[in-house]
C-alpha positions in Angstrom: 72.7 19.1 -30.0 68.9 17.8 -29.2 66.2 20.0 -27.7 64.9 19.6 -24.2 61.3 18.3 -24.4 58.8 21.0 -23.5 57.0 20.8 -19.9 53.4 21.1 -20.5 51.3 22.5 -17.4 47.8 23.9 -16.7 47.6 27.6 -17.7 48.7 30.2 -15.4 50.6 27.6 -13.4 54.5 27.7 -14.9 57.1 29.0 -12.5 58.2 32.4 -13.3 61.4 34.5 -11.7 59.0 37.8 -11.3 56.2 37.8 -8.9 53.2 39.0 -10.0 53.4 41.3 -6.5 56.5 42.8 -8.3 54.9 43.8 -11.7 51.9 45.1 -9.7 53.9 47.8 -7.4 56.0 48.6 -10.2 53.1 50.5 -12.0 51.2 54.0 -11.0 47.7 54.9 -11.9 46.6 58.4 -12.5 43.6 59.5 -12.2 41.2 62.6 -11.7 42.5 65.3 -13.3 41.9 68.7 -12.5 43.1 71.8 -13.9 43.2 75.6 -12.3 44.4 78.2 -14.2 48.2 77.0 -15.3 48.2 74.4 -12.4 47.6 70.8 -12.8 46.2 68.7 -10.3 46.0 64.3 -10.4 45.9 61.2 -8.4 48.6 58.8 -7.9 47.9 55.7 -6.8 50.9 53.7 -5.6 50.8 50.1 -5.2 54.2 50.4 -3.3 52.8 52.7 -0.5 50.0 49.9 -0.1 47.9 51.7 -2.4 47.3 55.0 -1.1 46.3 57.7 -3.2 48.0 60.7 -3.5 46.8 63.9 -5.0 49.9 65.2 -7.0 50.0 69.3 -8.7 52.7 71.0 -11.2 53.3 74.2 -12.4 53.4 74.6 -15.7 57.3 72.9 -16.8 57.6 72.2 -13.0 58.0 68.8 -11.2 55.3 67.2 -10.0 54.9 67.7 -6.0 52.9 65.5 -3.6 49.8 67.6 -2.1 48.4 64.9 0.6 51.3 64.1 3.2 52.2 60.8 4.3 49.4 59.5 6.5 46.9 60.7 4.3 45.0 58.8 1.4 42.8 60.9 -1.0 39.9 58.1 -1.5 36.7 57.7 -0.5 34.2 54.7 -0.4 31.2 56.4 -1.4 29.0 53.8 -3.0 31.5 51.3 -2.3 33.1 52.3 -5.5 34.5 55.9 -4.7 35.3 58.5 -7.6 35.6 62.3 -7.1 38.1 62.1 -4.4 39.1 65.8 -4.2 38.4 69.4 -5.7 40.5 72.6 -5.7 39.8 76.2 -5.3 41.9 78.8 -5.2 44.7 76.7 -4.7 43.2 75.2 -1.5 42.7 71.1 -2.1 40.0 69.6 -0.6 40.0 65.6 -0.1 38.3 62.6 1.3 40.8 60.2 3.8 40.1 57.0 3.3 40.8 56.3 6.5 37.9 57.8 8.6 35.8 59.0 5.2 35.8 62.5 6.4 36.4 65.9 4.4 39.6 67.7 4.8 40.7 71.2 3.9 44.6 71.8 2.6 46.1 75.0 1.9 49.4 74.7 0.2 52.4 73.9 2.7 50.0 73.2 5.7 48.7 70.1 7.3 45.3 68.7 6.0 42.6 69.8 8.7 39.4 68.3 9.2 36.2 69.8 8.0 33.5 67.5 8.8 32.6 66.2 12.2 34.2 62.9 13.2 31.4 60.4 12.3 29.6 58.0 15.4 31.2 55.2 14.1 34.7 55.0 11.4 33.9 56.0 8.1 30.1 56.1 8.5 29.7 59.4 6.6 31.0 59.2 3.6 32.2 62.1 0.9 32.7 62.5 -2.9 32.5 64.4 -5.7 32.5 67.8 -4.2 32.0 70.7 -5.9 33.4 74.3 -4.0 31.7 77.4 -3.8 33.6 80.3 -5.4 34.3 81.9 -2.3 35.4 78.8 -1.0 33.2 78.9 1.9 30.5 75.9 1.0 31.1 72.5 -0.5 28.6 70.3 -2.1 29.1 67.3 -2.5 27.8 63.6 -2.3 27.4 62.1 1.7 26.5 59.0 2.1 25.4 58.0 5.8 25.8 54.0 6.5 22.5 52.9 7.8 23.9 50.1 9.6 26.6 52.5 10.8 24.2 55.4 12.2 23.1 55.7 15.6 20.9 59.0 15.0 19.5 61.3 12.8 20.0 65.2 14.1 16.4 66.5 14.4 15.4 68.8 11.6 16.0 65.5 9.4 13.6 63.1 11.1 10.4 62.4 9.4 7.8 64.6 10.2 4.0 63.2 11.4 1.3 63.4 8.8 
């Protein structure tokens, strides 16, 4: 019996059966824990669902549930980078879209409602790392405003004459 004579070709260029778009949806990245009280909060991102990120809780020795609905994608753009996508209090989530870069408010079983203003152009106000209030009434957090993106400044922000 003889041996085939090996094929020699440039690297990264052999066939292979599996596409590298196969192994790439196969995996999902977690990301930004958070933990309140016995629940735990994370990020999913899911290369199947075209990437969108999902924040994710369980109880403790529960499944894990799906927080943001379909539609919804719990990213942000902030420095082009994004990072600190969400925050919890109380139970409540509170997450960046990526869609339109605005902040949304989630109590458990409802729809995600919009907190901030819709911005003068998509996604020119961005959102990230917030950081909730214990009452839950006031968010800090990081906002970045486009300057190519921003059409005015409201007034009590405008410089002021010397």
């Amino acid at each position: 019996m003889s041996v085939p004579e090996p094929t020699v070709l440039p690297y990264g260029t052999w066939p292979s059966p599996i596409p590298a778009s196969r192994i790439a949806e196969a995996g999902i990245d977690l990301s930004e824990p958070w933990v309140e009280g016995d629940t735990t909060y994370w990020i999913e991102s899911r290369p199947a669902e075209g990437g969108r990120s999902v924040v994710c809780r369980a109880e403790p020795w529960g499944s894990p549930v799906d927080v943001t609905p379909e539609g919804f994608n719990a990213r942000n753009k902030v420095h082009e980078y994004g990072g600190g996508s969400y925050a919890v209090r109380d139970g409540v989530v509170f997450f960046t879209d990526f869609r339109d870069q605005r902040l949304y408010r989630q109590e458990s079983g409802s729809e995600p409602v919009p907190i901030t203003p819709e911005p003068p152009a998509p996604g020119a106000n961005r959102h990230a790392d917030m950081c909730v209030s214990p009452d839950g009434r006031r968010i800090a957090c990081v906002r970045e405003v486009m300057p190519s993106q921003r059409t005015s400044m409201p007034q009590c922000c405008e410089p002021r004459a010397k």
